[in-house]
N, C-alpha and C positions, 0 to 999 in steps of 0.2 A: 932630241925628242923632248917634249913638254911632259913634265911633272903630270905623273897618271891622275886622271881626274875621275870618281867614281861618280856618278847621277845617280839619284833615281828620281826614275820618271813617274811622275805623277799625272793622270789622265788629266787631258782639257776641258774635258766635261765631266761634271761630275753629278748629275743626276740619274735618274735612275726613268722607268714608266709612268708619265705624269697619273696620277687620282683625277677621273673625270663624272661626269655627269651625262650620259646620253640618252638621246628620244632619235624617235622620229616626228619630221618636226615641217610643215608645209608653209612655206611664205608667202609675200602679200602675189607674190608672179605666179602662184601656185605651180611652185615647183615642190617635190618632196624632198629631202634632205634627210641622211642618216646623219645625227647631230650631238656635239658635244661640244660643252660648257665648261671650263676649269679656270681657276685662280693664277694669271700668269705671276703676281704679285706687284704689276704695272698699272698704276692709274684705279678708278675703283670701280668692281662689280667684275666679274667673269668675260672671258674672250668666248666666242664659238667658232665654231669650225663645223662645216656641213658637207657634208658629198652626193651626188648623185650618180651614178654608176647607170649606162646603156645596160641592158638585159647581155648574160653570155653568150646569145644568141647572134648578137649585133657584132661578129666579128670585126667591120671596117671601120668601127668606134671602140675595138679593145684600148688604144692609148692615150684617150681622154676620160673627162667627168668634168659635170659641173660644182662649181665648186661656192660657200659662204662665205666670208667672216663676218663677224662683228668686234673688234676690239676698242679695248677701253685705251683711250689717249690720258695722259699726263700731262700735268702743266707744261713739262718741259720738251713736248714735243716725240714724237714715236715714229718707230716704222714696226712694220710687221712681216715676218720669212718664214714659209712655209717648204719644210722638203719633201718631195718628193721619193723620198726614200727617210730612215730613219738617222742617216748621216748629214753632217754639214758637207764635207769634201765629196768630189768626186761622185756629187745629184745635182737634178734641175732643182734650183732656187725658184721660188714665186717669192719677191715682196712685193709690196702694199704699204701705202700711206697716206694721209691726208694732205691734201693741197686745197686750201680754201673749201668751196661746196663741193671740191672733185674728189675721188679717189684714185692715186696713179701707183698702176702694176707694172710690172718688171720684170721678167726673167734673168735668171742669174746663174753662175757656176762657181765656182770653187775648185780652185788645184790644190789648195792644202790647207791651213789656218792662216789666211792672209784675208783681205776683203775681196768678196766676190766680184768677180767682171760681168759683163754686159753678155747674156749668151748667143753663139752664135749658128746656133743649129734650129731644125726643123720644127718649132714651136709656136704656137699661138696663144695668145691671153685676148680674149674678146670680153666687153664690160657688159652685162646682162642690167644691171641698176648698180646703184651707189647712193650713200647720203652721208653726211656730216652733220654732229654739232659739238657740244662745248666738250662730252662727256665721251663718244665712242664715234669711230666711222664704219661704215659698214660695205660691204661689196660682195655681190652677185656674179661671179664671170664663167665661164667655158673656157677651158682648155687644154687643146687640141697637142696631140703628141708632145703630152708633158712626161708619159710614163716609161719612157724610152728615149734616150740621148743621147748624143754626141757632140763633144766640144774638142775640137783641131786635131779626132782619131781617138780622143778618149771616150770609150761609149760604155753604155751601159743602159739596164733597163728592170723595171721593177712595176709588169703589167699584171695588171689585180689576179687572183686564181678563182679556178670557177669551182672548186668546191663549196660546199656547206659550209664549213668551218673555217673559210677562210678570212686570214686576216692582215689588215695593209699597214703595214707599219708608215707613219707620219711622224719626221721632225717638226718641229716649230720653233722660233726666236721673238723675242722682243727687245725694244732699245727704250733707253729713255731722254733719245733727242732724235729731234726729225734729222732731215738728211740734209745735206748743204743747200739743195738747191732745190726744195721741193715741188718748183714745177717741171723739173727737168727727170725724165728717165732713167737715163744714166748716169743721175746725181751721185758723188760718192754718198757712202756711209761709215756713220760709226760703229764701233762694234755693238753687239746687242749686251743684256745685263747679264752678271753670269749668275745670277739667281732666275732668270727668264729664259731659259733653255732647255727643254725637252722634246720628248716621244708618246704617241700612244697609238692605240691598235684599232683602226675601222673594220665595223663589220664589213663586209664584200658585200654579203647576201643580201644587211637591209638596206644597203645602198642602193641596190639593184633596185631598175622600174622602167615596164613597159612602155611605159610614157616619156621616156627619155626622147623617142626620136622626135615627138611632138612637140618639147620642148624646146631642140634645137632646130627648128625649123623657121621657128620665128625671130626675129633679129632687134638687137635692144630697143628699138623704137618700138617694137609690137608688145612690151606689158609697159604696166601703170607706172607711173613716175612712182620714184623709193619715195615712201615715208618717212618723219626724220626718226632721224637713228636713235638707238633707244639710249637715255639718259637714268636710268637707275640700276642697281643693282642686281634685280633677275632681268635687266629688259633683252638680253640676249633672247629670249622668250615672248618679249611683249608681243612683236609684229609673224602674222602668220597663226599657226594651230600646230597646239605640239602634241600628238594624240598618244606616246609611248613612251615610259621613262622606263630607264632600269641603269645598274652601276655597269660602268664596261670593264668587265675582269672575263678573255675569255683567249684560248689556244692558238696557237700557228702550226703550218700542219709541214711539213717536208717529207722529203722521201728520204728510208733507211738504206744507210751503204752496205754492201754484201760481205765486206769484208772489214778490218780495222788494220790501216796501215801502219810500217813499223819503221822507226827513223833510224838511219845510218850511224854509226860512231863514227866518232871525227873527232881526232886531239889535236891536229893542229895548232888549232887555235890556242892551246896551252902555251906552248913555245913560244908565242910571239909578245911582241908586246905592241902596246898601242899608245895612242894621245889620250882616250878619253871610253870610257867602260860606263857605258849604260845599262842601267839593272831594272830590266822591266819595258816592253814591247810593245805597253800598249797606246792610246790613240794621242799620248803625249809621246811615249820611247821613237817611236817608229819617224815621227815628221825631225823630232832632236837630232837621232841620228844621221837622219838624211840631209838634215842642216848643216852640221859639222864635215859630213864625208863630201860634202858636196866641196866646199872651203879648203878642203887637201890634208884636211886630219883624219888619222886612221883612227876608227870606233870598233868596237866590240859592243854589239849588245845582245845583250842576255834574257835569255825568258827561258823559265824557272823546267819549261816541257812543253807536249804537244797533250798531254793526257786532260788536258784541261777543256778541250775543244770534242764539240761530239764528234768529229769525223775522227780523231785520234781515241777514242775510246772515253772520254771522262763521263760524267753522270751527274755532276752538280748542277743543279736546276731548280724552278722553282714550279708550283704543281700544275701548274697551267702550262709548262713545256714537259711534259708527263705524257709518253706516247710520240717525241717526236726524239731524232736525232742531234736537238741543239741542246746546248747547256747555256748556263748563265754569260761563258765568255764569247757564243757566238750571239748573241742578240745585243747591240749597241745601248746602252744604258744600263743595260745590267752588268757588265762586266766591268764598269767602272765599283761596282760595289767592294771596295778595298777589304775591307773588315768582315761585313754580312753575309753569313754561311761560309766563311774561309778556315 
């Protein structure tokens, strides 16, 4: 046996809910977009991020939206990933990047922290407009059963909710070099920066618009050629009418369990011994351990309890999850918070 090794696992991400800036916000295709602007810390002036959501009435468009960006490029070249869920691993990828005056998107997946593959399920990215220049690119596209997935039997799905208050959790990444082959699709990539990494929270509600189906009726040849993309620092705003601003600080709503489950004692594991004792579960413990046990070394890993998680009873939260069943360890970015509120 190998000299007991103790880890502790330190999370891979370590951000928290990005500080954003949101409107509603109409562009030059006059589509509406619920819209938000924030400091990726890449290249200069703010990225945005827009959505458009079918009304909940339009059942046979629950698993799409239209969707914006504009991000700011770096001398050294960029791509830019959007998830579809608040997680890198195991969600549909959208990147995007610049190729001369194109924009080329991508669908992608993730098995764990490794570089994402090429995805190979029931998805579409369609290019509504796009522009380039020296300072930001920008792109317009639809797409179609992004909010639901499957890759070779791993599935999962994260379709908007139709209440009032509900709210769409969104990862995003940035890099700060393009990708090998930027006019290739399935160019590999580098990793993104690890100061360019978060989440934040779309409204549903203002996303929602009647006018959705009118939109997608028409096909990118039917609006204006893009404008060139904005080159200063509010120009995520320049092009279009942004008629609502406000900060976006606002709830998730879940449904409460009828009961609180209670865990089994189990000493086993006392007796034995192992190669290597990881302390700590979270979105670093979990992939180490699986690393190692996969290799034929036996692990122990350890997390502290289940009281920590609102389905096990805990209650640490912050006040915007006030009325719901999660705590700070079920919501992704917050429960990397090591020290704040522990």
């Amino acid at each position: 046996m190998h000299n007991s090794i103790i880890l502790t696992a330190f999370t891979l991400i370590t951000s928290t809910i990005a500080q954003t800036t949101t409107s509603t916000f109409t562009d030059d295709n006059g589509i509406t977009f619920w819209n938000s602007a924030w400091d990726t810390t890449i290249g200069d002036g703010d990225a945005t991020f827009g959505m458009a959501l079918p009304p909940a009435t339009e059942t046979s468009l629950v698993a799409e939206y239209i969707g914006r960006l504009v991000i700011p490029i770096p001398s050294s070249g960029t791509w830019f990933g959007v998830s579809h869920a608040s997680m890198m691993t195991g969600a549909l990828l959208l990147i995007a990047w610049p190729n001369g005056d194109d924009v080329v998107t991508n669908l992608r997946y993730a098995t764990g922290y490794v570089a994402p593959e090429e995805y190979a399920g029931n998805a579409t990215v369609t290019t509504i407009s796009s522009s380039v220049n020296d300072t930001y690119f920008e792109v317009t596209y639809r797409c179609q059963g992004c909010w639901s997935w499957d890759q070779d039997g791993a599935a999962d799905a994260r379709l908007p909710a139709t209440t009032a208050s509900a709210q769409q959790l969104i990862g995003w990444a940035q890099a700060t070099s393009a990708p090998a082959n930027p006019s290739e699709k399935d160019s590999s990539i580098q990793q993104h920066a690890d100061s360019a990494a978060n989440i934040f929270a779309v409204n549903v509600a203002s996303a929602r618009n009647t006018a959705y189906t009118d939109w997608i009726t028409k096909t990118a040849s039917s609006y204006p050629s893009a404008t060139a993309a904005p080159s200063s620092i509010g120009a995520p705003f320049s092009n279009g009418t942004a008629t609502a601003t406000a900060t976006a600080t606002s709830g998730l709503t879940t449904a409460t369990p009828t009961a609180v489950a209670s865990c089994a004692a189990n000493s086993s594991a006392l007796s034995a011994t192992y190669d290597y004792i990881i302390v700590g579960s979270g979105a670093g413990g979990i992939p180490l351990a699986a690393k190692l046990a996969t290799s034929g070394d036996s692990v122990l890993l350890i997390e502290r309890g289940p009281p920590s998680s609102g389905r096990w009873g805990g209650t640490l939260k912050p006040d915007w999850l006030v009325g719901t069943n999660l705590t700070r360890f079920d919501v992704p970015g917050l429960d990397n918070e090591i020290w704040a509120d522990s």
